[in-house]
N, C-alpha and C positions, 0 to 999 in steps of 0.2 A: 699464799697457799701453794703446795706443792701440787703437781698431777700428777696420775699416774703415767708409766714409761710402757708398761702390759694393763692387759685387764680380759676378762674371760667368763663369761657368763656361765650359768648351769654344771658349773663345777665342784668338785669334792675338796675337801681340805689339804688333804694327801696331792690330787690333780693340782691343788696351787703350789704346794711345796713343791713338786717335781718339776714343773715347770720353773717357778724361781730358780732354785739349783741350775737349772740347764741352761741357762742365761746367764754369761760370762759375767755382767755388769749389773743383774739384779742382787740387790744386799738386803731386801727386805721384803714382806708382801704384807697386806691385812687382807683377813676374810670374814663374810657374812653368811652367817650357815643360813637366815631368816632367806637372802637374799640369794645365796648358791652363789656369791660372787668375790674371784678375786681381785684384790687391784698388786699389781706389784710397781717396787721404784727403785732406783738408785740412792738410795740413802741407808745407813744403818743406823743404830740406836742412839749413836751420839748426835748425827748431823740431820736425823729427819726432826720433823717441824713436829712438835708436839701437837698440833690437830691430828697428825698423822697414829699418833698410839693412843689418842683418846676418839677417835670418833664413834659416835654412837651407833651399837649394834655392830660394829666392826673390835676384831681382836688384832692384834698387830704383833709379828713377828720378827725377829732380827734373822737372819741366815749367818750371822756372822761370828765369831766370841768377842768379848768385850769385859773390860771390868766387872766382873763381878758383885765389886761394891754398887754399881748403879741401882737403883729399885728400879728405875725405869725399862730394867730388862726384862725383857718377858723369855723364857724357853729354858730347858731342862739344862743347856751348856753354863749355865753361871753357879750351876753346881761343881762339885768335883767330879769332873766328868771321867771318864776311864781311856779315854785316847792315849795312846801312848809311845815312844820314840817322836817326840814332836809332832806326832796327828795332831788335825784341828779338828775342833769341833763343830758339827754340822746341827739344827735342828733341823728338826722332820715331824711329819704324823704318824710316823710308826708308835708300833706300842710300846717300844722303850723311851719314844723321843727326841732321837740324835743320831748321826750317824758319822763315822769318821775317817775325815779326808788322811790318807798317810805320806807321809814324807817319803822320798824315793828310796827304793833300797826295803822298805816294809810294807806287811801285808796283813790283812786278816781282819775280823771284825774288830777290831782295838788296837789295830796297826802293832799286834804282839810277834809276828812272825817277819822273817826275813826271808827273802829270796835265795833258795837253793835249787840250784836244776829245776829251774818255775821258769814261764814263757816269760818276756817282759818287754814291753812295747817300746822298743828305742827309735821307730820312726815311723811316720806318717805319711803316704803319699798319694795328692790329690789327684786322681786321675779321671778320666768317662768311664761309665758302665763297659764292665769285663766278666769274658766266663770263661777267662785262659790266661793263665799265667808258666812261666818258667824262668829255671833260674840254674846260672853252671857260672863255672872258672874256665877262663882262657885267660892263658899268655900273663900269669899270676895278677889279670883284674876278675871281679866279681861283675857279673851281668844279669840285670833283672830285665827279663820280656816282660808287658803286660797287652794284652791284646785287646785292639778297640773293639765293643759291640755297638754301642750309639754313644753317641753325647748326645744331652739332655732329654730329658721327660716331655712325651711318649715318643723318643727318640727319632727327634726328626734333623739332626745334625750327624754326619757323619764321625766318625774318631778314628784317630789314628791309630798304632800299634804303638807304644811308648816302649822305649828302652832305656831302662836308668844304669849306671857305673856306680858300685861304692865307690867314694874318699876316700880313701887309707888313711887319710890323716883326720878327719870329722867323724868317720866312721857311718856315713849318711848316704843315704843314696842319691845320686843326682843327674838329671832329666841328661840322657847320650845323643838320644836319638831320635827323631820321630818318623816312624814306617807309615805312609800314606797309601791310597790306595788297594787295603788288602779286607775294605769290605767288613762285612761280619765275621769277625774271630771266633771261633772256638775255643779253637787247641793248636798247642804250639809245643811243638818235638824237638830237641837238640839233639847232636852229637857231631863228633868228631871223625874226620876221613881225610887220609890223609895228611895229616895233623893242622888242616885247616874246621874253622869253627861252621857251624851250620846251623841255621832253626829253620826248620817248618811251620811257616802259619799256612793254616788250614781256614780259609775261605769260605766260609756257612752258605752265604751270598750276599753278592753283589749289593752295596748300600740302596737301597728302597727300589731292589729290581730282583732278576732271576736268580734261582738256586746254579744255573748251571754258568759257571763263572767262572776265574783263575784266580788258583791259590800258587804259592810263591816258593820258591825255597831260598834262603839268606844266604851268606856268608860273609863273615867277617873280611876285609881287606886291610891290609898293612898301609897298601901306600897311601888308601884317603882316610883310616881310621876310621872306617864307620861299616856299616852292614848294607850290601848290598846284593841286588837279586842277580842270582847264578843261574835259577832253571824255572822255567813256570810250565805248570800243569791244567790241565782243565779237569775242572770237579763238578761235581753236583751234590750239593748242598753234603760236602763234606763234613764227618764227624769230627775228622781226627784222622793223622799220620801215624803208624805203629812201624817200629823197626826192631832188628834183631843182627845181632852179627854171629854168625855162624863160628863154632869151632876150628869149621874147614876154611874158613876167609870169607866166605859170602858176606856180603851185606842187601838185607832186603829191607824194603817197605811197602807199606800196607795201608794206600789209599780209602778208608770209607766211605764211601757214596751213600748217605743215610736220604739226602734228597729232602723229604717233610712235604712233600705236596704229592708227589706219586714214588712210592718205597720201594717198588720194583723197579731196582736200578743197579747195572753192573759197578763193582769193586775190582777195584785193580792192585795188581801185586808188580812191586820193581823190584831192579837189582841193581846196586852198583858195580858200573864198570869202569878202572882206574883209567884204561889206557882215554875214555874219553870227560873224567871226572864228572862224569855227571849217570841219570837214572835212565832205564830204560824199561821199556815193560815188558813184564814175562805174560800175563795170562790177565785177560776177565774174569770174575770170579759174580755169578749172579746173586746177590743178595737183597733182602728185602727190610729197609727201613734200619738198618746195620748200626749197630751203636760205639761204644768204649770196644774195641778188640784186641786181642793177645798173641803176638807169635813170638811162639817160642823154640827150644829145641829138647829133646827127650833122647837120648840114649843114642843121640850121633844122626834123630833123623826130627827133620822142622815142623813143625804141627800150626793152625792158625784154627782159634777159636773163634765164633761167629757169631756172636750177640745178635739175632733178628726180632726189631720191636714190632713191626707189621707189614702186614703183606694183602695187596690187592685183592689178592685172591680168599684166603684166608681169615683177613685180621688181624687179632691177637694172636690169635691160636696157632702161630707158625713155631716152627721149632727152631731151635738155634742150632751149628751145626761143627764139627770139628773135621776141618781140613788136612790135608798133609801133604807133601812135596813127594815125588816118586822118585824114584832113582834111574825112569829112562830116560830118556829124549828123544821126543815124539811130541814137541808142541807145534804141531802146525802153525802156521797163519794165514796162508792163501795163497794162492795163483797170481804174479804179476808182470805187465810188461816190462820188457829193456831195452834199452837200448843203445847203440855207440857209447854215448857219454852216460858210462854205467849207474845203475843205481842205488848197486851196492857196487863200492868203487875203494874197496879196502885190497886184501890181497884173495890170491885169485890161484887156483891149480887146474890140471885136468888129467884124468885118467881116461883113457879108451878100454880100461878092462875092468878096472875094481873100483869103480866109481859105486858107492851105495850115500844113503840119507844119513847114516851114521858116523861116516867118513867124514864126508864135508863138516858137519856141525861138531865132531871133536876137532877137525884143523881149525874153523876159525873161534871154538872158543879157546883152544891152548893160544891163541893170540890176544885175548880177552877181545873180541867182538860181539855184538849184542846179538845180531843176526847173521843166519848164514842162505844160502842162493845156492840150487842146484836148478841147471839149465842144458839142456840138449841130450841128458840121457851120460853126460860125460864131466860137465866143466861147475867147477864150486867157486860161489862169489861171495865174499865177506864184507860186511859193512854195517851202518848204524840203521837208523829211522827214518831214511831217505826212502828205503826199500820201496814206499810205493809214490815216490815222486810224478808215475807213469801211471797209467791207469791198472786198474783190477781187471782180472778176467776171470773166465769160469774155470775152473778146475777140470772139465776138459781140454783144456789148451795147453795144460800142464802134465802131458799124457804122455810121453817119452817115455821109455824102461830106463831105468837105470844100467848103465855095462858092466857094475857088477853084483849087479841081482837084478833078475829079471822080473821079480816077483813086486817090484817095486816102480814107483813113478817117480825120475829127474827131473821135472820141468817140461820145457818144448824150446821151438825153434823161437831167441826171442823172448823166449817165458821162462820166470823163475820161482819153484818152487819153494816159497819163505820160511823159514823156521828162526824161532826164538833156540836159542844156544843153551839155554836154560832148563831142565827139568821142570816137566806139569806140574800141576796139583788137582787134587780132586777129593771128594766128599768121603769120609771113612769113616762118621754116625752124627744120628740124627739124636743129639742129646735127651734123653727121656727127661719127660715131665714139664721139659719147656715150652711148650704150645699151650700152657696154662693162663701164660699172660705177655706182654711184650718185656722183650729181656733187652739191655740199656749197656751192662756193665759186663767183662770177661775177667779171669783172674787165673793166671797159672802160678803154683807154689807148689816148693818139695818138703816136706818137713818129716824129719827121720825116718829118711830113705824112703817115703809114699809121693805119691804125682798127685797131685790135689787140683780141680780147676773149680770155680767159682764163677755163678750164673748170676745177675742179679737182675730180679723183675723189679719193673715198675710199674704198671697198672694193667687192667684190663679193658679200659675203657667204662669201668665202672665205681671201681675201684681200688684205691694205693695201699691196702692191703694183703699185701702179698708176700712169698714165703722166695728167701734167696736160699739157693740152693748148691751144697759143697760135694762135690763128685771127686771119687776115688777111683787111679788105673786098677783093674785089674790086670795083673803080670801076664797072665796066662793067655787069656783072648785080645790081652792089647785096649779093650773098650774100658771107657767110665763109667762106674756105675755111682748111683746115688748112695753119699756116705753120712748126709745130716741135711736138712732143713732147719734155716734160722726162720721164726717163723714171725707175724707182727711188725712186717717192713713196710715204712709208713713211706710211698714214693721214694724208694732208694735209687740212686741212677747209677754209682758202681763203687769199685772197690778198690782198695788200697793193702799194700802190707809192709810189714817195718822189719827192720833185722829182729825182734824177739818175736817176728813169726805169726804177728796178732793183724789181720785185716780190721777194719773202718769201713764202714757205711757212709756213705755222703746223701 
């Protein structure tokens, strides 16, 4: 007597076909509708044991095709079945009774259709729970990120960040790399500077600890062949990295601090600086619970959309906000000491008569310096993020006049007044109608000469029904206004768009 290899209680006839099917190695099942019971086995019509297609109260099923002439077949495939290009025939409990497996290359319910410009699944790759991927060419290889979130169920194993290489010659992806220690993954950002490779993974937090933790930034190296960390940053429960290269040369990026335990938490905005290849930071930017964000550029000048899903204070009901970069320089940072062994220790001038705050920070940025030091009323110091090696002081202490303008304050004896080299930014609207619900997702697109930005809610806190919302510039006052409501958006988190101009809800 055979046994069964499955079996399953309280189930439907259809529930035993599906499961048979989904079992590599089952070739047959019998059911008892009296009984609600499947048994499934490894045998099919030729090699099961004949108690097996007789037993009583039980019907017995092949999954497989098989001669036709047998009577001892039972199921709709020993007909002329309609599968076709050498489909097989499947029984089923559908209401036609079959279903058909196709040969590669064909598709459709009777394998009548072939593959044109249709997706088709040429590989599979086993990885740990992800909710970040990326994928670019460098140096004519193909490179897949996938980004650890946990291994295993309810995720009590750390994962790493996997990197796979195509094969040129298999055409297959296969394991490069493995990125350790980067935590909970998000989101992961390429590009290229310098014409060395880069990705950003963005650090959620720390594996089964704090949001506020370090996320990484990569780079590919020549001489060990593999991807290694060039800068680390400290996040807090980071969304995601956003970048943008300016017309003008700039390059920035756009730290999210989305957090998830308390929202009300500074965003930070960088810049790259070649002379020291690496980021530095222009400005905090306070945001609350900050999602998917967008910067972009408009008409020669940088804009950064601001997705806010909740706020302390607030709730849902905060608005998301559209930033923009100014054209002066005037980013303070603060009052600090110095000393002998400088702490900005780049290069260095002095004027006894025309010394102002604007001077100094156009010499050391036409040096590309991140920061620049005015100190005694006369002397400008250039340097990186050392600036406060030394302790902080009060901004009384940095009370000097400047010598050439008196209207102004250089530092002190000792003391140097810090500025980022960098142009502000600051808030320039409060997007209407977003304090509706928490906004997750941003989207800037132009399509036949209009500015289009794209909000996407996700819930209220009560409910995933919520309307995303398409904003058009007007030319005239510069602001967005509301151009269309999608509306029946079942938790959407953000948006996408392809070159024929058509965004995607995820």
């Amino acid at each position: 007597m055979s046994f069964p290899v499955w079996e399953s209680q309280n189930s439907t006839r259809f529930d035993c076909a599906r499961d048979c099917r989904s079992k590599l190695t089952c070739l047959s099942y019998s059911y008892s509708t009296y009984l609600e019971e499947c048994l499934m086995f490894q045998h099919d019509s030729e090699t099961a044991p004949e108690y097996l297609k007789s037993q009583n109260g039980y019907v017995f099923y092949d999954m497989v095709n098989r001669d036709v002439k047998r009577q001892d077949y039972t199921g709709i495939c020993k007909n002329n079945h309609k599968c076709l290009n050498g489909g097989s025939c499947r029984n089923d409990c559908s209401q036609q009774g079959f279903y058909c497996v196709c040969a590669d290359g064909f598709r459709g319910e009777f394998c009548e259709k072939t593959f044109e410009n249709d997706l088709l699944l040429v590989d599979s790759l086993l990885v740990p729970a992800s909710r970040g991927t990326t994928i670019f060419t460098f140096n004519n290889a193909l490179y897949l990120f996938v980004g650890g979130f946990y291994d295993s169920d309810p995720g009590t194993v750390e994962a790493p960040t996997s990197v796979f290489k195509n094969n040129n010659v298999t055409n297959r992806f296969e394991l490069f790399q493995e990125l350790t220690n980067t935590g909970v993954t998000l989101k992961l950002t390429n590009f290229v500077l310098m014409g060395r490779q880069y990705v950003f993974v963005s650090t959620y937090q720390a594996f089964g600890g704090s949001r506020v933790t370090q996320s990484h930034l990569f780079v590919y190296e020549n001489e060990t062949d593999s991807f290694e960390v060039h800068q680390t940053f400290t996040t807090y429960g980071v969304w995601g990295a956003y970048t943008l290269r300016t017309t003008g040369g700039d390059f920035f990026m756009f730290l999210a601090n989305h957090n998830g335990n308390s929202y009300n938490e500074n965003s930070e905005i960088y810049r790259w600086h070649p002379r020291y290849e690496k980021f530095f930071k222009v400005q905090d930017i306070a945001t609350y619970g900050v999602c998917s964000s967008q910067i972009f550029e408009l008409d020669g000048e940088v804009y950064l959309a601001l997705p806010f899903y909740y706020s302390a204070t607030s709730g849902y009901s905060v608005s998301s906000q559209l930033w923009k970069q100014s054209s002066t320089y005037d980013n303070y940072i603060g009052c600090y000491e110095d000393q002998s062994t400088r702490a900005l220790s780049g290069d260095t001038y002095s004027d006894s008569s025309g010394m102002t705050i604007q001077t100094c920070i156009d010499f050391c940025r036409e040096l590309d310096y991140p920061y620049a030091g005015l100190q005694a009323g006369s002397s400008c110091f250039c340097g990186d993020d050392n600036y406060d090696v030394y302790n902080v002081k009060s901004d009384g202490e940095c009370s000097t006049r400047c010598s050439g303008n008196n209207g102004l304050y250089c530092g002190g004896s000792w003391r140097n007044s810090v500025y980022s080299v960098s142009s502000s930014w600051s808030s320039v609207q409060d997007l209407p109608d977003t304090n509706v619900a928490g906004t997750t997702g941003a989207l800037y697109f132009n399509h036949s000469g209009v500015d289009y930005l794209v909000m996407v809610h996700h819930q209220d806190g009560s409910s995933c029904t919520q309307d995303t919302i398409i904003f058009a510039l007007n030319s005239e006052d510069g602001q967005f206004e509301e151009h269309q409501k999608l509306s029946v958006m079942y938790c959407a988190i953000d948006a996408q768009i392809f070159k024929v101009r058509i965004f995607v809800l995820d």
